[in-house]
C-alpha positions in Angstrom: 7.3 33.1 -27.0 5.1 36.0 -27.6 5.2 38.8 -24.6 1.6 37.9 -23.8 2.4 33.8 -23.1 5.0 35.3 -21.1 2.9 37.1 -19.0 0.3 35.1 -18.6 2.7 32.0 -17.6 4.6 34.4 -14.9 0.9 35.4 -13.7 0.2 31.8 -13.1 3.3 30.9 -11.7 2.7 34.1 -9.4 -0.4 32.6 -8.7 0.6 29.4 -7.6 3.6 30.5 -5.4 1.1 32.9 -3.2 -2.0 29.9 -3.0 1.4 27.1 -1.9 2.8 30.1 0.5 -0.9 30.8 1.9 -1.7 26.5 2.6 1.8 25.7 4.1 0.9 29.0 6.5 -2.3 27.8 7.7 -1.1 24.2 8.1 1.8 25.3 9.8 -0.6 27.8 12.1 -3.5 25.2 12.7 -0.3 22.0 13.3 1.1 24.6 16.3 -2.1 25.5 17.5 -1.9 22.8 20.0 1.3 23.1 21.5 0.5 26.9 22.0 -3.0 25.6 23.7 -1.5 23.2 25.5 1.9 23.6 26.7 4.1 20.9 28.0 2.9 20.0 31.3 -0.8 21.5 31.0 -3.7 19.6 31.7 -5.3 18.9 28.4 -9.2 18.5 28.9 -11.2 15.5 29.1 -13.8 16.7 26.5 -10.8 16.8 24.0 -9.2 13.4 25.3 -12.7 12.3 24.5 -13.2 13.6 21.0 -9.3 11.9 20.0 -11.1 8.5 21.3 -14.2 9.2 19.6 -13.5 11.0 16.2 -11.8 8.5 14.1 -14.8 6.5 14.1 -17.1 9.0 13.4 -15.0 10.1 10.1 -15.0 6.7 8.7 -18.4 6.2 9.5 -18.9 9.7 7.2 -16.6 8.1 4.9 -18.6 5.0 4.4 -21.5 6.8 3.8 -20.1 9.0 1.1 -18.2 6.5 -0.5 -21.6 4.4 -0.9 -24.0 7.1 -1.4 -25.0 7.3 -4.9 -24.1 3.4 -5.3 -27.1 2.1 -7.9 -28.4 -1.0 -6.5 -30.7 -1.3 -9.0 -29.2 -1.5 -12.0 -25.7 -3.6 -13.4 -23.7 -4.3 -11.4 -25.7 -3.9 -8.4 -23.6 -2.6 -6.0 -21.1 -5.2 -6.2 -17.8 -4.2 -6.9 -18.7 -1.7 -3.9 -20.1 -4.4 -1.4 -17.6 -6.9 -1.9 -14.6 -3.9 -1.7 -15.8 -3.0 1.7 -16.3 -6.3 3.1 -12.5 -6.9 1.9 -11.3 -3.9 3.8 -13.8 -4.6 6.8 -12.5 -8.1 6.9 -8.5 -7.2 6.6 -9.2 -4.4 8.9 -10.5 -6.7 11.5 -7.6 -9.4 10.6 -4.5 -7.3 10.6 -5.4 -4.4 12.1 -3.8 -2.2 9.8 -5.7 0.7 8.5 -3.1 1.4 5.8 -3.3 -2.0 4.5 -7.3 -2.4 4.9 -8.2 0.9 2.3 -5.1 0.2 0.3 -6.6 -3.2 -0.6 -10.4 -2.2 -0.9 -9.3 0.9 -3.0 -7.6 -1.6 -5.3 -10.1 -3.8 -5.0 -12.3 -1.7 -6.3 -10.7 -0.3 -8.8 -9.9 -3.6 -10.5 -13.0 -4.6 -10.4 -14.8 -1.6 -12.1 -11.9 -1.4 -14.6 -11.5 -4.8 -15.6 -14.3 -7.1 -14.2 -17.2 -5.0 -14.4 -16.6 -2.4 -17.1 
């Protein structure tokens, strides 16, 4: 190995050890920020209580509109693989309950369908 591949291969390695070190740092630093905030015993406020109640809707709402943004209802397959993948996960979602299990299955779903049904 020439003493430039070398180099460049300890640069990158460099690289990646300080961007790894500088992620597990802020999740570590935004994951404690709570307890810190809110130490044991504290009264955490209601506008917060509220926001745990409220957000996990709203992201999945954002989620579904992302996911089904630039779907092409116009033109083959017509938005199929993508209606029938959500009504799948909508319908095991409301049957088991299990969020794990719901998007598992659409995602799957999904991606049988465009690989193999409608490709």
């Amino acid at each position: 190995m020439t003493k430039e591949a070398k180099t460049i291969m300890n640069n990158s390695f460099s690289y990646s050890a300080i961007t790894v070190a500088i992620i597990a740092g802020v999740s570590l630093a935004l994951r404690s920020f709570s307890f810190v905030a809110f130490p044991q015993g504290a009264k955490i406020p209601n506008w917060i209580t509220r926001l745990g109640q409220v957000l996990p809707y709203g992201i999945m709402g954002f989620l579904v509109v992302y996911c089904l943004k630039d779907t092409a209802v116009l033109e083959y397959p017509y938005g199929l693989p993508q209606l029938i993948s959500v009504a799948l996960t909508a319908s095991l979602q409301a049957w088991k309950k299990n969020s794990l299990l719901s998007v598992l299955a659409g995602t799957a779903c999904y991606m049988v369908m465009i690989q193999s049904i409608f490709a």
